[in-house]
C-alpha positions in Angstrom: 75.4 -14.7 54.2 72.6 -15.2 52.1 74.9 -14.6 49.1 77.4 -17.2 50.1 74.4 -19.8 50.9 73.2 -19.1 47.2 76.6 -19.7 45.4 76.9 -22.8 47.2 73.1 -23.4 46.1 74.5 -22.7 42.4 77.8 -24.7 42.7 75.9 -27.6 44.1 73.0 -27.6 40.9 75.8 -27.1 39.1 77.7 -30.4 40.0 75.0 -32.4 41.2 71.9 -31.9 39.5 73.3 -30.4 35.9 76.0 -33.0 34.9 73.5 -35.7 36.1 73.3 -38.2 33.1 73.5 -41.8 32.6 76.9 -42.0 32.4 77.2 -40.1 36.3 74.6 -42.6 37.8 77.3 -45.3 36.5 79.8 -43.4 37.9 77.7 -43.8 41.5 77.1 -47.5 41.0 80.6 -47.6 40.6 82.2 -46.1 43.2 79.5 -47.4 45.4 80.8 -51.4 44.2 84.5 -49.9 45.3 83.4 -48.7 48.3 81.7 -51.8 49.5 85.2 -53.2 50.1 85.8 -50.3 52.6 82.4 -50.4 54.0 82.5 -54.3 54.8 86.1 -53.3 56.4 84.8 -51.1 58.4 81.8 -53.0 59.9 84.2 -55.8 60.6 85.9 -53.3 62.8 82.8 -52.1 64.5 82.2 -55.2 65.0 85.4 -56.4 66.8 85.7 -52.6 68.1 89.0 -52.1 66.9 90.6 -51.8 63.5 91.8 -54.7 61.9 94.0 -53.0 59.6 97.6 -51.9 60.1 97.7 -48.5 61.5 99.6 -46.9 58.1 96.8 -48.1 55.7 94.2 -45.4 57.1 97.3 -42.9 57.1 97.5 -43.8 53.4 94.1 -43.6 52.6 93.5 -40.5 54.3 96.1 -38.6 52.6 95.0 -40.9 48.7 90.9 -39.8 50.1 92.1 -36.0 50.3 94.2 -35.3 47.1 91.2 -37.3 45.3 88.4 -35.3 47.2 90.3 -31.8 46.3 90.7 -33.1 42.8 87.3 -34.0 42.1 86.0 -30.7 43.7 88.4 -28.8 41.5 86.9 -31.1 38.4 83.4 -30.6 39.7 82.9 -34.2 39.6 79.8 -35.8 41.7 80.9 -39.3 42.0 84.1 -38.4 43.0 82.9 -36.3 45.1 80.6 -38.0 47.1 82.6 -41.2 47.2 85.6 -39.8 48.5 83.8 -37.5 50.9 82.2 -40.5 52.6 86.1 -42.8 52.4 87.5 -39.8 53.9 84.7 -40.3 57.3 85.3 -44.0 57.6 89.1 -43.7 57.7 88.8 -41.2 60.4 86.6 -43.3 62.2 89.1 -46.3 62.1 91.6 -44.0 63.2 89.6 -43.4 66.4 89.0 -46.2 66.6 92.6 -47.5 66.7 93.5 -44.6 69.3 90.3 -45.9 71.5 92.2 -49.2 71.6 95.6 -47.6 72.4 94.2 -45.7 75.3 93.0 -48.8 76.7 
């Protein structure tokens, strides 16, 4: 166990903390200006407790979020990453969210 734990420790210096340059803390600001645009989606459907977004739009982004997430773990990339790691929660959530409402 200890061995797996410690490869995962050297994967993770090795993508996160190694590549970690100028250009990468771009790449961040970046994809954090993207995501703002799903972020402010999904507050508005907190807010009104139901998504506000047709039904196949998650669908799509879940299945866009998890070839990009796979790619950028094969690529080692941080930015990608992280910023499709965290689009790949929020489209869940609005899909619970639009179940939540169906059950109703």
């Amino acid at each position: 166990m200890s061995a797996l734990v410690g490869d995962i420790w050297q994967w993770f210096d090795a993508v996160f903390i190694q590549q970690f340059n100028y250009w990468v803390a771009l790449g961040f600001i970046a994809q954090a200006m993207f995501t703002m645009r799903f972020l402010v989606q999904w507050l508005a459907s907190e807010k009104a407790g139901r998504s506000v977004v047709p039904v196949a739009f998650w669908f799509f982004s879940i299945a866009g979020g998890f070839l990009l997430f796979i790619y950028a773990i094969q690529r080692q990339d941080p930015v990608f990453i992280a910023g499709q790691g965290l689009g790949l929660l929020i489209y869940a959530r609005n899909l619970v969210l639009i179940r939540r409402e169906k059950a109703t």
